[in-house]
SERO-4910 file (N, C-alpha, C, O; in steps of 0.05 Angstrom, whole numbers):
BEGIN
 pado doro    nc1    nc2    nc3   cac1   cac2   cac3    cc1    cc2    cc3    oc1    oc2    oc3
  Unk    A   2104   2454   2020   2097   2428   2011   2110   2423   1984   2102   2435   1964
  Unk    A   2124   2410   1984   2131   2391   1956   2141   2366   1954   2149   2350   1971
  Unk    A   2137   2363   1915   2139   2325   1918   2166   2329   1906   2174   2347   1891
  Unk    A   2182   2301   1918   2206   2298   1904   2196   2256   1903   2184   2240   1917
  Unk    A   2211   2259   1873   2212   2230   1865   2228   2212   1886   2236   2225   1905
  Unk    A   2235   2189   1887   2257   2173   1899   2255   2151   1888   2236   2145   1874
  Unk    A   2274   2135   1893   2279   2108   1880   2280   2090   1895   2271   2067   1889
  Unk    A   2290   2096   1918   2305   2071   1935   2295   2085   1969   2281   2106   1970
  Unk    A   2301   2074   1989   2291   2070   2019   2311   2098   2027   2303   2116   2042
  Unk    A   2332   2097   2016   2351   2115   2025   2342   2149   2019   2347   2169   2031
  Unk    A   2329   2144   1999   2316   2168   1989   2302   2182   2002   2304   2206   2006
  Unk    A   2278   2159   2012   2259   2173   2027   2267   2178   2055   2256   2196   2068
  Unk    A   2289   2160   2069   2295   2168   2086   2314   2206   2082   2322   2218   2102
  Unk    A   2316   2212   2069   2334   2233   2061   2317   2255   2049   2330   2275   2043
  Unk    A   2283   2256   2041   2272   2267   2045   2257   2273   2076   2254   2295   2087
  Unk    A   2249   2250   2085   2243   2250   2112   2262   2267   2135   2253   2277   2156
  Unk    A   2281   2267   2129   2314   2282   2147   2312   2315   2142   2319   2331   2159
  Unk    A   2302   2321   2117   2295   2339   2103   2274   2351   2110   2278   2375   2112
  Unk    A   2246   2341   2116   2232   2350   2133   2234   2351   2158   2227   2371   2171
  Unk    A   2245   2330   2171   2247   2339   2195   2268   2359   2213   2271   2359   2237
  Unk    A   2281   2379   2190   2292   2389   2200   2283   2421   2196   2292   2440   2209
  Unk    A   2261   2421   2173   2243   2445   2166   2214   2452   2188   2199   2472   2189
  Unk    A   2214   2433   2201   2201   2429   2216   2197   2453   2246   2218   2457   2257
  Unk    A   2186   2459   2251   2187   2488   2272   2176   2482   2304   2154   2479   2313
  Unk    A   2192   2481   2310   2201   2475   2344   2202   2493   2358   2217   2510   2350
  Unk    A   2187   2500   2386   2196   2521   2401   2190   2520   2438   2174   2503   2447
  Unk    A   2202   2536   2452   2200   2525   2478   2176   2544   2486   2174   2568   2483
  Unk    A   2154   2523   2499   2143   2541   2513   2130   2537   2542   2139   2514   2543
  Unk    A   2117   2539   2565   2111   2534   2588   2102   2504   2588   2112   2490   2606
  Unk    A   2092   2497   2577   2083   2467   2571   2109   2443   2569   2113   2424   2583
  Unk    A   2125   2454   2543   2139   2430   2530   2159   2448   2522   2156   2468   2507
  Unk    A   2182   2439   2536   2214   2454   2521   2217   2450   2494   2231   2466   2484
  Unk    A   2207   2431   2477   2204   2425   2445   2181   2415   2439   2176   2391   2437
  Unk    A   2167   2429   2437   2139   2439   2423   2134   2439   2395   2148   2457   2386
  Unk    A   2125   2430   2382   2122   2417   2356   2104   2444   2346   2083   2444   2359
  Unk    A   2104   2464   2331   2088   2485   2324   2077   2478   2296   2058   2491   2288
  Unk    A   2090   2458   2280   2069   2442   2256   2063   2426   2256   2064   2415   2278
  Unk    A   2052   2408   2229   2044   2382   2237   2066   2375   2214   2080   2392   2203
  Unk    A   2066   2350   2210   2100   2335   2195   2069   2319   2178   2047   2313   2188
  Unk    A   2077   2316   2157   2061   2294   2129   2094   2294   2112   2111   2311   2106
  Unk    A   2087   2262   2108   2104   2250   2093   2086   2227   2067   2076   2205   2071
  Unk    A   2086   2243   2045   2062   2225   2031   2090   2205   2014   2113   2214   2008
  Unk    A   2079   2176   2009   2090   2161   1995   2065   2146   1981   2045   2135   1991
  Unk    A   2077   2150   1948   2072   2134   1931   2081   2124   1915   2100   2128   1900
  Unk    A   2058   2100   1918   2081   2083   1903   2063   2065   1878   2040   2055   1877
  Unk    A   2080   2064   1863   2073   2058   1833   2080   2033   1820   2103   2033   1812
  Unk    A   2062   2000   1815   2068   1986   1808   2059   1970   1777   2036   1965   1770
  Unk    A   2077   1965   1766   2063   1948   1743   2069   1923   1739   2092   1914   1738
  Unk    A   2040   1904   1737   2039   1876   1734   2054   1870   1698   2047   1877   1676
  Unk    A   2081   1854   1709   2097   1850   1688   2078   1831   1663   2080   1833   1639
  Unk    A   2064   1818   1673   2045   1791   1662   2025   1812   1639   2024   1809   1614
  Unk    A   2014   1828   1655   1982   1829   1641   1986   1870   1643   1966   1884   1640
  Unk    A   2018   1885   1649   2019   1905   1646   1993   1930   1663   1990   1954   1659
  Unk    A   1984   1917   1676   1968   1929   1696   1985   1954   1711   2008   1951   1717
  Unk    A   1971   1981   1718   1978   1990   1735   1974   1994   1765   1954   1981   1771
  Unk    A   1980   2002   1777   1964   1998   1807   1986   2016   1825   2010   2014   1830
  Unk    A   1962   2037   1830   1985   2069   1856   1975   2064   1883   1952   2053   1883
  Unk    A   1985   2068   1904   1974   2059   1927   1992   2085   1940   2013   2092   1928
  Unk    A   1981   2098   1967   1989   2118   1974   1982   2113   1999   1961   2103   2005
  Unk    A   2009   2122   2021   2015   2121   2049   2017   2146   2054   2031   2163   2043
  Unk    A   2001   2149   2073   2014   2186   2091   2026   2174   2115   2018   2152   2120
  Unk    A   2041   2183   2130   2055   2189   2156   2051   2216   2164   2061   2235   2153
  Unk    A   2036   2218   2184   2035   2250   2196   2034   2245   2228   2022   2230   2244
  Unk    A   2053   2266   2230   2067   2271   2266   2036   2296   2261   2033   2310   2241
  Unk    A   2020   2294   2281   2004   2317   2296   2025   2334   2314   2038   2328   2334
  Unk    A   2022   2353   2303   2028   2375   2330   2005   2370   2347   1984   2362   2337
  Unk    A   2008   2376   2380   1990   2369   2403   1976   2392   2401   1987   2411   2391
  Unk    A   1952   2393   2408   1931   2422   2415   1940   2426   2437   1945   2407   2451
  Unk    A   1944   2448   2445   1950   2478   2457   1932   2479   2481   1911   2467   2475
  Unk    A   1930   2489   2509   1925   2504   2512   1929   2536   2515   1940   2548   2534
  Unk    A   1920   2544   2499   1941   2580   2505   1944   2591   2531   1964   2605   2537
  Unk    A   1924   2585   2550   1946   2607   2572   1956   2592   2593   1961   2599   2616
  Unk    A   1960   2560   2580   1982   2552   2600   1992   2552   2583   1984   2531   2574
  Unk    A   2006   2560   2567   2032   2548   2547   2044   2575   2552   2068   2578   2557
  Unk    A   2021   2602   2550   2043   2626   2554   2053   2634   2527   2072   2649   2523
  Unk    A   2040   2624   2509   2054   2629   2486   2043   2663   2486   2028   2674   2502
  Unk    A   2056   2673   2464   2038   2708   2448   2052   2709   2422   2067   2691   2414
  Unk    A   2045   2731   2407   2053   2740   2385   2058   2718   2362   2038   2702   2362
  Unk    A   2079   2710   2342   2074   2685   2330   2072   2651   2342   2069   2630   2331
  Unk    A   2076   2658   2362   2068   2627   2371   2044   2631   2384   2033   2610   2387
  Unk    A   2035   2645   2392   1998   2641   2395   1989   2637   2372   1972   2619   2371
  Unk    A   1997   2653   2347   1986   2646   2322   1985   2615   2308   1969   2604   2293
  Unk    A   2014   2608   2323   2015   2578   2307   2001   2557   2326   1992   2536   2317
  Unk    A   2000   2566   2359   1977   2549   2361   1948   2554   2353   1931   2536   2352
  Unk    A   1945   2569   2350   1909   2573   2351   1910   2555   2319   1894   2537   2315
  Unk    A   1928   2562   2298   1924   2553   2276   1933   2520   2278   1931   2508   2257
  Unk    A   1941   2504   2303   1950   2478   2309   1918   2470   2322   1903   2452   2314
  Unk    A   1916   2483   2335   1890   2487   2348   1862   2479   2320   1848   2459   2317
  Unk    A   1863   2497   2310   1843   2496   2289   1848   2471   2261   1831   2455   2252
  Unk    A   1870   2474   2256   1876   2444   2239   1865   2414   2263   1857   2395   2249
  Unk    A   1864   2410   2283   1862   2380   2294   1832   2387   2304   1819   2368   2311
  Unk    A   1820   2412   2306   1796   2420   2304   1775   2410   2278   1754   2398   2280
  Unk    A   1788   2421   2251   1779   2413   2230   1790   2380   2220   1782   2372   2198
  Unk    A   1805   2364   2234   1804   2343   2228   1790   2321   2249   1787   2296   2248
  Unk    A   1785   2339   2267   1765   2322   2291   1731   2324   2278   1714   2308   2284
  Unk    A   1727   2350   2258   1698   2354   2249   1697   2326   2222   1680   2309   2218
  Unk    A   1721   2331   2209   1717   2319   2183   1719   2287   2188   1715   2276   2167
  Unk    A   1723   2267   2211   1724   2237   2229   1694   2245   2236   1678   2228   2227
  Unk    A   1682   2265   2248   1660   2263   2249   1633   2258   2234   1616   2241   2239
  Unk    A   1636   2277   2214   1622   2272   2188   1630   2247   2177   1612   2232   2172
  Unk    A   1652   2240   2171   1644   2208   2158   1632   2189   2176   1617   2171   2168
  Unk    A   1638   2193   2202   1620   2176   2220   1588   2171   2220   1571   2153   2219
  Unk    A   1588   2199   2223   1558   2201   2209   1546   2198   2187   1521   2198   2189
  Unk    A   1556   2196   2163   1555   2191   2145   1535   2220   2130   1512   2219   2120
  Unk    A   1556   2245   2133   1533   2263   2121   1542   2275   2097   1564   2271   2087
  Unk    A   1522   2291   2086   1525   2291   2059   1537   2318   2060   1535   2334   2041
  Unk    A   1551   2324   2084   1571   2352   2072   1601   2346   2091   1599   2351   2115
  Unk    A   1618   2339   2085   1640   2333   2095   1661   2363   2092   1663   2377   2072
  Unk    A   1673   2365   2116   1684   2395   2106   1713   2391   2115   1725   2396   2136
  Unk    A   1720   2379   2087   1749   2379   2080   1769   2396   2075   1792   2393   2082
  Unk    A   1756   2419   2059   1764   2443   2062   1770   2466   2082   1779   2487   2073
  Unk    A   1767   2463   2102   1763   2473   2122   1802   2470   2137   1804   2479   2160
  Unk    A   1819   2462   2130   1840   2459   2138   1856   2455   2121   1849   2437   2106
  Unk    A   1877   2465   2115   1909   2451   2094   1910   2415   2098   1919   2400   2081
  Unk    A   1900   2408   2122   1914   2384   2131   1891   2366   2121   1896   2345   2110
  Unk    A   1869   2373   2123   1851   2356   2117   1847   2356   2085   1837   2336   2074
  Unk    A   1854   2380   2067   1850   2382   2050   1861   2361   2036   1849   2347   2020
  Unk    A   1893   2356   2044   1919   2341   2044   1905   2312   2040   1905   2298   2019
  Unk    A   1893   2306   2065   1890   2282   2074   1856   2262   2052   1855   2239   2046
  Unk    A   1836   2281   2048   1825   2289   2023   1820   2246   2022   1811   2227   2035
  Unk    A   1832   2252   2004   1834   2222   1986   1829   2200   2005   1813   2181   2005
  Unk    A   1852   2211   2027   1864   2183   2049   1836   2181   2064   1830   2157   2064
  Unk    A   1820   2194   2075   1804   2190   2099   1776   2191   2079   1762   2206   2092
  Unk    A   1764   2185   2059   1745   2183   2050   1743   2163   2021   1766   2156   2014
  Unk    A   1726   2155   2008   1736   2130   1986   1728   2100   2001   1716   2093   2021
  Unk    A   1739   2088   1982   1752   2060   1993   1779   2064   1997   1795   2059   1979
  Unk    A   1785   2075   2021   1818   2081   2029   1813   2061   2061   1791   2055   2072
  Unk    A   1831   2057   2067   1830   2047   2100   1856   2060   2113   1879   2056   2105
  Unk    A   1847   2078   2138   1867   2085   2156   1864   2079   2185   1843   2079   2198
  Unk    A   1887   2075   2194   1901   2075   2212   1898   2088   2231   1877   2097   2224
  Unk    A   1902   2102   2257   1904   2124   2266   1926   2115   2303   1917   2098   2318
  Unk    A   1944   2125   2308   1955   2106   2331   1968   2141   2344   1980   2159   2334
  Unk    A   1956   2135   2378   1959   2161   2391   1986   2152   2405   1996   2130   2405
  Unk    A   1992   2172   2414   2015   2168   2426   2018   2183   2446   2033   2201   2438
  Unk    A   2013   2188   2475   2006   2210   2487   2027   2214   2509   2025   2233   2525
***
């Protein structure tokens, strides 16, 4: 995970190219290109009202889900069983943490995953998200 500044559209497209080529792919009984992480692309962005010098940050994520697994149809072993069970357990811990705010309880377990940790800010607050499947 790291942040790089950008200036212009071209940028982020050229970090985005950048991730998606760090990105870890592999064939297995299921899907000849198998997504073994999940992809987050955070953008922020930073404005100041020229008039009255106001600031104002507003923050977009983009995240590709890797699909949950089943392990013994996929046939995976050794490090790709590992990266699913751990694909497995990240959309696990982000299916608990949609839960808890649904319910509105007083222990939300954000911590419980890299991804949710990530996401933190975005899925709780006065934030509004999005969510669009694609199956």
């Amino acid at each position: 995970l790291c942040w790089v500044q950008v200036a212009s559209r071209a940028d982020v497209q050229e970090v985005f190219s950048l991730g998606r080529e760090n990105r870890a792919t592999a064939c297995t009984n299921m899907n000849e290109h198998s997504s073994r992480s999940h992809a987050l692309l955070c953008v922020k962005v930073q404005g100041k009202n020229a008039t009255t010098g106001a600031r104002v940050i507003g923050k977009l994520n983009l995240i590709d889900l890797a699909g949950s697994e089943r392990v013994a149809k996929s046939g995976t072993e050794g490090d790709r069983l590992k990266e699913a069970q751990s694909i497995n357990k990240s959309l696990s811990s982000l299916g608990d943490v949609i839960h808890s705010l649904k319910n509105k309880s007083s222990h939300i377990p954000f911590r419980n995953s890299k991804l949710t940790y990530l996401l933190q800010d975005s899925l709780s607050g006065n934030s509004k998200t999005l969510m669009i499947v694609h199956a």
